[in-house]
C-alpha positions as CSV (number, residue, x, y, z in Angstrom):
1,X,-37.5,6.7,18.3
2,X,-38.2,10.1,16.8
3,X,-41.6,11.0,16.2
4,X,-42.8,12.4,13.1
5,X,-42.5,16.6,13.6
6,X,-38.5,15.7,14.8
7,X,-38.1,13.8,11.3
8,X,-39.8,16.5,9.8
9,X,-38.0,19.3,11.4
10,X,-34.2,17.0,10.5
11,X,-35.7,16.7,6.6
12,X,-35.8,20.5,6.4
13,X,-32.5,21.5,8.7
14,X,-30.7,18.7,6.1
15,X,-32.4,20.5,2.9
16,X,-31.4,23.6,4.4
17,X,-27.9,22.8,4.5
18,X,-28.0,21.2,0.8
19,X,-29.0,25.2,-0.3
20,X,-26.6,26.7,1.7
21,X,-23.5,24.0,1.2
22,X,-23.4,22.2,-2.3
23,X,-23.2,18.7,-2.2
24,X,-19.7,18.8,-3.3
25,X,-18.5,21.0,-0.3
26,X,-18.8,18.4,1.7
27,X,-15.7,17.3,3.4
28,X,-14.5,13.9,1.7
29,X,-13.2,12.1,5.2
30,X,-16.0,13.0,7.2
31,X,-18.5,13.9,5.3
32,X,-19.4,17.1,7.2
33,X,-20.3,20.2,5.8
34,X,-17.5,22.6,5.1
35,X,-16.7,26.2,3.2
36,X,-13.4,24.3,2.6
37,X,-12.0,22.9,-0.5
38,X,-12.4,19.3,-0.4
39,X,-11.6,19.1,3.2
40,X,-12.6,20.2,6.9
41,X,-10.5,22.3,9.2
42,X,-11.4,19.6,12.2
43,X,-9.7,16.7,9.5
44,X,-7.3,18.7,8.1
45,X,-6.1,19.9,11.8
46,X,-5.7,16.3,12.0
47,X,-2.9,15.5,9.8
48,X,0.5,15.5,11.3
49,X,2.8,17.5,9.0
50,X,6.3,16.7,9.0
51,X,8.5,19.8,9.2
52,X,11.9,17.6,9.0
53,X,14.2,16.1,5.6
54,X,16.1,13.1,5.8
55,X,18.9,11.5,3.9
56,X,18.9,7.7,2.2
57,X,22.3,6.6,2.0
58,X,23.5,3.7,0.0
59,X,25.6,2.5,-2.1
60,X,28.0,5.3,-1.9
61,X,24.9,7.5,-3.1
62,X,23.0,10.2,-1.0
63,X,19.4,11.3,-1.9
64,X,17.4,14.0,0.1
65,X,14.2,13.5,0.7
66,X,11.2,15.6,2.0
67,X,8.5,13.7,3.5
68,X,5.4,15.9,3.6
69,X,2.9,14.2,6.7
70,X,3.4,11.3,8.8
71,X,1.7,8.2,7.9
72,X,-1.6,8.3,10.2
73,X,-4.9,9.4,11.0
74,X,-6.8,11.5,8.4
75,X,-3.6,10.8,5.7
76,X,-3.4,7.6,5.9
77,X,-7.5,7.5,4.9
78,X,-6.4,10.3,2.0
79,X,-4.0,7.9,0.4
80,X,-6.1,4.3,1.0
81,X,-8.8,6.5,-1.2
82,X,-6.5,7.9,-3.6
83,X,-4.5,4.2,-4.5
84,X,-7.5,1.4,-3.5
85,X,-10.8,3.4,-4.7
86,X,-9.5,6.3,-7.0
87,X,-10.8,9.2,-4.8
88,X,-9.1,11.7,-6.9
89,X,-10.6,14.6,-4.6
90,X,-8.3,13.2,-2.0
91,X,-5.7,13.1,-4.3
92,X,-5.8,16.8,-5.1
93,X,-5.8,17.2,-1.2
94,X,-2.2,15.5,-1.0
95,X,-1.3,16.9,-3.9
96,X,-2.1,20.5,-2.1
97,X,-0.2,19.1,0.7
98,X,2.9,18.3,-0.6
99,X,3.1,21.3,-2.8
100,X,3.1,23.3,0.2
101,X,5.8,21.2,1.3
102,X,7.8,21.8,-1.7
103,X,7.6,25.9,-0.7
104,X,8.3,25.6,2.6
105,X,11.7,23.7,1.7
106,X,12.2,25.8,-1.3
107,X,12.9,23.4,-4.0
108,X,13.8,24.2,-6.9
109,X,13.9,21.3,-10.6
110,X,13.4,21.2,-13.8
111,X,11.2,18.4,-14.0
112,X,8.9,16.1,-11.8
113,X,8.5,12.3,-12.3
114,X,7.5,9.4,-10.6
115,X,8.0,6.0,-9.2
116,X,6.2,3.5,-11.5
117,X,3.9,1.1,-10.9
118,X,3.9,-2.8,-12.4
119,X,1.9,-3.9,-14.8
120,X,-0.3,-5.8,-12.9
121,X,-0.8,-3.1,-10.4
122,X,-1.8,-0.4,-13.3
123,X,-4.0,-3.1,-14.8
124,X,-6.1,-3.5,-12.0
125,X,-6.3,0.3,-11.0
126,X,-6.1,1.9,-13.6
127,X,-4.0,4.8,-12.8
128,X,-0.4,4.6,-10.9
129,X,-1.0,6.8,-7.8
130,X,2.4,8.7,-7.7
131,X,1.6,9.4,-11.5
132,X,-1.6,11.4,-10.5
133,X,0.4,13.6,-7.8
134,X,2.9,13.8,-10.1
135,X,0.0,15.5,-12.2
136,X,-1.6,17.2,-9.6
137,X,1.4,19.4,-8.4
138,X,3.0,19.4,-12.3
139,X,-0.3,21.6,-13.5
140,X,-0.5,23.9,-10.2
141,X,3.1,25.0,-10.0
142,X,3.9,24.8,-13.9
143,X,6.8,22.3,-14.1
144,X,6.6,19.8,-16.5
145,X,6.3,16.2,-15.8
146,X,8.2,13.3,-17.6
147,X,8.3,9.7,-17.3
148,X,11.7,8.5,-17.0
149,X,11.2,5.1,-15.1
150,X,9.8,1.8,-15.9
151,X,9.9,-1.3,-13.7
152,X,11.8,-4.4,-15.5
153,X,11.2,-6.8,-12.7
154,X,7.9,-8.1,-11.0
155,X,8.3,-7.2,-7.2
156,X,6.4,-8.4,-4.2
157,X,4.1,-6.3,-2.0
158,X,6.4,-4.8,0.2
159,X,4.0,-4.5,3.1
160,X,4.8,-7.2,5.2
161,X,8.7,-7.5,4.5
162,X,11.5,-6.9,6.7
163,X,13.8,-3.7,5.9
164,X,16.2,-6.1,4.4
165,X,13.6,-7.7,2.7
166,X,12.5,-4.6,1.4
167,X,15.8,-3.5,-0.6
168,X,16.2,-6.9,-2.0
169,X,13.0,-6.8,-3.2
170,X,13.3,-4.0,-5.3
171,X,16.5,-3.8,-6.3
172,X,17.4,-4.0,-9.8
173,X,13.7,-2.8,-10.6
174,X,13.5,-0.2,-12.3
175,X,15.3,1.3,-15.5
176,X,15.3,4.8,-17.3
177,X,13.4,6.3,-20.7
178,X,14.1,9.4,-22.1
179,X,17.4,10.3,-20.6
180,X,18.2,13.0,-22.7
181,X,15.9,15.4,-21.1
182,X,17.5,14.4,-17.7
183,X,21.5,15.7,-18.0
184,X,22.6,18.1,-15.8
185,X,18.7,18.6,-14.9
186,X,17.3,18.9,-11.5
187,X,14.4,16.3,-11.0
188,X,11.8,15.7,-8.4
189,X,11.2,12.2,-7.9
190,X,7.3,11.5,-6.5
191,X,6.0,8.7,-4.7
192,X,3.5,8.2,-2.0
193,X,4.7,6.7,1.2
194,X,8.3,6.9,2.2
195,X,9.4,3.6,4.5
196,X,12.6,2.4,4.3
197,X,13.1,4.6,0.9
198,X,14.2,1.2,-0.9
199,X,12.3,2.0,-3.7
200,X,12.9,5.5,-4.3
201,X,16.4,5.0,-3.6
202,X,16.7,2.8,-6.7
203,X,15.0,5.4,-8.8
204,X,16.7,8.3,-7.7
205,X,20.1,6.0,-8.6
206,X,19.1,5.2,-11.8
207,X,17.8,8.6,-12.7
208,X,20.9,10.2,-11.2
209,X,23.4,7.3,-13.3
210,X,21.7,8.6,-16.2
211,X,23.3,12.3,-16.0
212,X,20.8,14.0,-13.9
213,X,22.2,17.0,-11.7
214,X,20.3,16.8,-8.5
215,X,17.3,14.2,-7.4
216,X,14.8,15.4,-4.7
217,X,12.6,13.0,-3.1
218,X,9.1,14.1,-2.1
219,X,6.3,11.8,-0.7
220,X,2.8,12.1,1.0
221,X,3.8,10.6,4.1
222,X,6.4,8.9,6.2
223,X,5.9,6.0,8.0
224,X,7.6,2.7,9.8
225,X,8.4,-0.7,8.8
């Protein structure tokens, strides 16, 4: 049990650090101190980027897509906070992330959009996740954002489903809005977490049906079935 000069002596070293580190420089996975921007060098050596593209065929239709991290560790907590308890700080963290992933492949589109969310699912949060890194990397790298998807059919949670179960589930989801801006466009199609690509796969072939040029596929993170 520490006696009372050793509580003392913690009390000042902790309002030491409060003058020295704001309490917004803290780092928002482990809560550690940091000269950072939102998060550590210890958490942020922590998340496996994913240097590799792959392809989602179907359908006689081939999308791109760039996956910026692999689903675990540090970015797995960054996207729980950003979709279940809307850390937004960790969303400008994946944000950062997958813009950097957008350089390193050399991209280049017209417009960014999103995979939307279901009624329900905006209802309850408030805010569809892929909307706000749509957002995010939209006002850093000045290219406009549109909306051109809605969802016409209630889906269920696809955690938990088989891959087949997975592109039965969505398909036939989603439609497009605003069409005319997307002819002969390039288009960067957002969502978070890339899995079997079912559901960006049916947004990238309705956005592409609708005239668009070229669809690229970015996402936080990659991960299994």
């Amino acid at each position: 049990m520490e006696n009372g000069i050793i509580k003392y002596i913690r009390y000042v070293l902790n309002c030491i650090k409060e003058v020295i580190y704001p309490y917004e420089d803290k780092c928002i996975i482990c809560d550690e101190y940091t000269r950072e921007e939102l998060i550590c060098n210890v958490c942020k050596k922590n998340i496996r980027y994913c240097n590799d593209s792959l392809t989602i065929d179907k359908e006689e239709m081939t999308f791109a897509a760039y996956p910026s991290t692999y689903y675990s560790g540090v970015m797995v907590e960054l996207i729980l906070r950003l979709k279940y308890k809307s850390d937004f700080g960790a969303g400008e963290v994946i944000g950062n992330i997958m813009i950097d992933k957008i350089l390193n492949e050399k991209l280049d589109f017209d417009y960014i959009t999103f995979v939307p969310s279901g009624k329900e699912a905006y209802k309850k949060r408030g805010y569809n996740q892929s909307e706000y890194l749509s957002k995010v990397i939209s006002d850093k790298i000045h290219i406009p954002m549109i909306s051109c998807l809605y969802k016409v059919k209630k889906t269920k949670d696809q955690i938990g489903l088989s891959t087949i179960e997975r592109w039965e589930n969505v398909k036939d989801s989603f439609n497009v809005i605003n069409n005319n801006k997307l002819y002969n466009k390039n288009i960067l199609l957002i969502d978070d977490v890339l899995t079997t690509g079912a559901t960006v796969f049916y947004c990238a072939s309705k956005i592409k049906k609708s005239g668009a040029k070229n669809i690229y596929i970015l996402t936080a993170a990659k991960s299994n079935v």
